[in-house]
C-alpha positions in Angstrom: -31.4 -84.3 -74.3 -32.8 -80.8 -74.5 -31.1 -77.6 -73.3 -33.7 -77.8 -70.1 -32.9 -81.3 -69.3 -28.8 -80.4 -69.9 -29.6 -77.4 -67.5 -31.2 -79.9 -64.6 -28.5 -82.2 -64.9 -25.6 -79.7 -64.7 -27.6 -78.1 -61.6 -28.3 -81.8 -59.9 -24.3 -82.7 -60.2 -22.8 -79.3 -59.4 -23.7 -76.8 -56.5 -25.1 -74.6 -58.9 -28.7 -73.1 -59.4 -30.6 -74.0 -62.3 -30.4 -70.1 -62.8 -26.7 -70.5 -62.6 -26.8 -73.5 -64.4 -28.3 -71.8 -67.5 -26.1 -69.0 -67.4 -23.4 -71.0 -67.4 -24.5 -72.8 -70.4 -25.4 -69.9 -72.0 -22.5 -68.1 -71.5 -20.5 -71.5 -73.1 -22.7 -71.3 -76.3 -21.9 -67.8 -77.1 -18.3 -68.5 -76.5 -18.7 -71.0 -79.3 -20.6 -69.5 -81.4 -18.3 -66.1 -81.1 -15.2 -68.7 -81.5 -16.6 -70.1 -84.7 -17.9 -66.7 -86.2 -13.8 -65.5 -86.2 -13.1 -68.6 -87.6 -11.5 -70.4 -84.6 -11.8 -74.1 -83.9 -13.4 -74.9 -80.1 -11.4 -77.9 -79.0 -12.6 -79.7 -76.1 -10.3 -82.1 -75.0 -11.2 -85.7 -74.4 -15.0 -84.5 -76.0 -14.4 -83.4 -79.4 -14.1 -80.6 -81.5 -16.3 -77.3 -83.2 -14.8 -76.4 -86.6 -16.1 -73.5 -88.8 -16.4 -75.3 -92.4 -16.6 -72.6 -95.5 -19.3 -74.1 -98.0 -18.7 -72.1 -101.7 -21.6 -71.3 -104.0 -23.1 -73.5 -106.4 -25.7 -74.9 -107.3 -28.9 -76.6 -105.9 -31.6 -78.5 -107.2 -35.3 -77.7 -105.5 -36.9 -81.4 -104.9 -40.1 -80.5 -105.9 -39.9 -78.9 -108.7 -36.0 -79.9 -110.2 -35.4 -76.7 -110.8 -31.9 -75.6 -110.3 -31.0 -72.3 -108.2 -28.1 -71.1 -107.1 -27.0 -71.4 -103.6 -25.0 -68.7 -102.1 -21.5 -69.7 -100.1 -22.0 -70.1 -96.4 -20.4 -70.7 -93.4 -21.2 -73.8 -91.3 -20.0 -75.8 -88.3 -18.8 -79.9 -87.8 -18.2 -81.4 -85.0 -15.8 -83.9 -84.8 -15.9 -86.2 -82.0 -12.5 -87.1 -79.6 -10.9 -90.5 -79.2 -12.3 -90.3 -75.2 -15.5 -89.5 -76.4 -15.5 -92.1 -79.0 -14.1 -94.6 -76.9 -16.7 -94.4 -74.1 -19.3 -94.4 -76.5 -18.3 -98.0 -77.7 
């Protein structure tokens, strides 16, 4: 599902726009991504969770050429899915 087709179907099961729609979903992504940026977890319960992970330096090997660089420490984000989630799914 793409952001468009998550867009239609909020705007098809709500009384929102699709204007309205994207805002909204907009407005949820930047909460995220601002909640994640501070280092907060996002826990949606029932759906799962967003959880800043820290990845240190080290180093990499380049596939195509095996030579070894170094790769700088970054910050990333898991998601980890919720027993409700998890459960409907199987």
């Amino acid at each position: 599902m793409t952001k468009a087709e998550l867009v239609s179907a909020i705007a098809d099961k709500t009384s929102l726009s699709k204007t309205q729609s994207k805002d909204a979903v907009d407005a949820f992504i930047e909460a995220v991504v601002a909640a994640l940026k501070t280092g907060d977890e996002v826990r949606l319960v029932g759906f799962g969770s967003f959880v800043p992970v820290k990845r240190p330096a080290g180093l990499a090997r380049n596939p195509r050429t095996g030579e070894r660089v170094k790769r700088p420490a970054s910050t990333t984000a898991r998601f980890r899915v919720g027993d409700a989630l998890k459960s409907a799914l199987n």
